[in-house]
Structures are given as C-alpha cells and as structure tokens.
C-alpha positions, -999 to 999 in steps of 0.1 A, spaced: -82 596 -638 -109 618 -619 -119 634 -652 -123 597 -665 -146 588 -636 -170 622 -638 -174 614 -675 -182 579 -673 -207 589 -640 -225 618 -665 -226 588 -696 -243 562 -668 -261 591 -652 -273 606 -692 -282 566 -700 -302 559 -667 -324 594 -675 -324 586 -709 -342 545 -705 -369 563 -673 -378 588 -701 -391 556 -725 -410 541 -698 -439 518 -720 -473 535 -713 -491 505 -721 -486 468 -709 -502 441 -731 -517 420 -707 -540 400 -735 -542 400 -770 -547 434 -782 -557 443 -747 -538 467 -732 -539 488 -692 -523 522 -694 -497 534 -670 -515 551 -643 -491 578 -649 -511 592 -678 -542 595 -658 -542 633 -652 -552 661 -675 -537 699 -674 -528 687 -633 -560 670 -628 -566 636 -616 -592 616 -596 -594 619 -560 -585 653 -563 -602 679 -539 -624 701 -552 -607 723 -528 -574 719 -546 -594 728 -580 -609 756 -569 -576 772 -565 -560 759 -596 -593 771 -618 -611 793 -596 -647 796 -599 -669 768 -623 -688 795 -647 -715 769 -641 -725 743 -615 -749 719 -614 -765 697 -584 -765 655 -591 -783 631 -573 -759 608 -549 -754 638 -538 -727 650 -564 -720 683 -577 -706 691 -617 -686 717 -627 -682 733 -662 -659 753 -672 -656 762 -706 -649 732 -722 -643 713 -694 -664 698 -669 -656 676 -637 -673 659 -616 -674 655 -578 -684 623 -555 -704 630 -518 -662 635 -503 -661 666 -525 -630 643 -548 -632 641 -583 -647 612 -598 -648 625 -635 -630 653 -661 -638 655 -692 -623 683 -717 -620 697 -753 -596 719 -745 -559 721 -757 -541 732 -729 -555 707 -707 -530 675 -719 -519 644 -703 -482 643 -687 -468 622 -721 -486 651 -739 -521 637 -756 -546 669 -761 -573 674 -784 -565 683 -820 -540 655 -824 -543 629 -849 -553 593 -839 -520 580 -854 -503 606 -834 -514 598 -804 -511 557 -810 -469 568 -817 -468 586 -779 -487 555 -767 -462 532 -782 -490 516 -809 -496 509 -847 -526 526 -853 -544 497 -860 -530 480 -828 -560 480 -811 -598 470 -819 -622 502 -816 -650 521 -829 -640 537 -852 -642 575 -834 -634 560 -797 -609 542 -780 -606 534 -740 -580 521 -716 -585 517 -681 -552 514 -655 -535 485 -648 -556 478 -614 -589 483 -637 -598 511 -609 -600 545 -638 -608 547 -673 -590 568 -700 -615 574 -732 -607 593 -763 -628 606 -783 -623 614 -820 -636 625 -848 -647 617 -884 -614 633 -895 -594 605 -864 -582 642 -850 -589 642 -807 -617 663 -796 -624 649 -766 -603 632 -735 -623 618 -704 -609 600 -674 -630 587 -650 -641 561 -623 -669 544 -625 -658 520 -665 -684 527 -692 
C-alpha cells in the first residue's frame, strides 16, 4: 500500500513539474497582439532595475564607457552594451552575443521560426517588419525587440524601458 501511495505522489509530483515547465510565454490579449511573460525579460542574468553594482561583479569592468545626458552612463562590452538611469539601475541591454540568452533560451544565431516554436507561435503569427519583431510585458512597463536578419537568423536581442 505505501509503495502505491509514493508512486502515485512521484506520477502527481512528475505531472505538476511537468504542466509549470509549459507555462505559455505569450498571452493574446488582441488580435495578433500578444504581451510576453515578464519571465523572459532577462538576458545571460540581466534584467532592468538591475544595479550596476550587481553588474559590475557579474562582468567586471565595461572595456568602454560613455557619459549620457539625464545624467546616464553606457556600458559596452564587447558586443553588449547596457544602459544606466540617474539610480545607477539598468534601463537598457542590448547584445549580439550567444551566450547571453533569455531563461526559455532565445540567443542570437537562431532562426526566426525557431524562436516563434519556443514562443509558442506560427511564424507568421504575428505582423512585423520583416527583420524585427517586439513584445512588451503584460503591464506594458519593458520592451523585448529582436532583431534579425536578411537570412530571419537573430543577431540582435534588446530589452528595454522606455517602448520604441
């Protein structure tokens, strides 16, 4: 009998994981409008809000830095660059790079029909130009733009918030 139970607890356990793992990252809330899960708004760890303190430790020193009016201050890595606001909290990233990936896994060098499967879409789901696409969260606060190229392969993810 307690073998019984532990199995049917590990099945309910295995199915509850299993239906949190295929959480929708986009809600259609007009038609073909859709918000993205404000889960997906980080790259490689980063998100807005985050201290530049905090940054500074997980990248160490920008290789460059330049001084914006506001007063902001930009930081460019190699190909990445972020952005600070006046509280020294990201407002912007921006990157080319590969390792640097969302949590559901979108980098650069993916296909556009690749990346429409992770985000649940047809790849004509959606109006766009035809080398960008953006979402913005569900509270319209951030933007999530992609950025692709003749070929529809990523080679460029931005988050931001102040919407294009």
């Amino acid at each position: 009998m307690i073998k019984r139970i532990i199995i049917l607890v590990f099945i309910i356990t295995i199915a509850t994981f299993g239906f949190a793992q295929n959480k929708p990252l986009l809600t259609k809330i007009g038609e073909m409008v859709y918000c993205l899960d404000n889960s997906e708004f980080s790259i490689g760890g980063i998100s807005i809000g985050q201290s530049k303190t905090d940054i500074l430790k997980l990248l160490g020193s920008p290789d460059s830095t330049w001084i914006n009016e506001g007063p902001s201050e930009t930081h460019f890595y190699k190909n990445t660059r972020i952005e600070y606001n006046y509280k020294d909290k990201i407002s912007f990233i921006s990157t080319s790079d590969k390792k640097f990936e969302t949590p559901s896994g979108i980098h650069t060098g993916q296909s556009k029909a690749v990346i429409f499967k992770i985000l649940g879409l047809k790849p004509d789901a959606l109006p766009s130009i035809k080398y960008e696409n953006h979402f913005v969260n569900c509270d319209y606060e951030v933007y999530f733009y992609l950025l692709f190229d003749e070929n529809l392969s990523l080679i460029g993810l931005e988050i931001g918030n102040d919407l294009p």
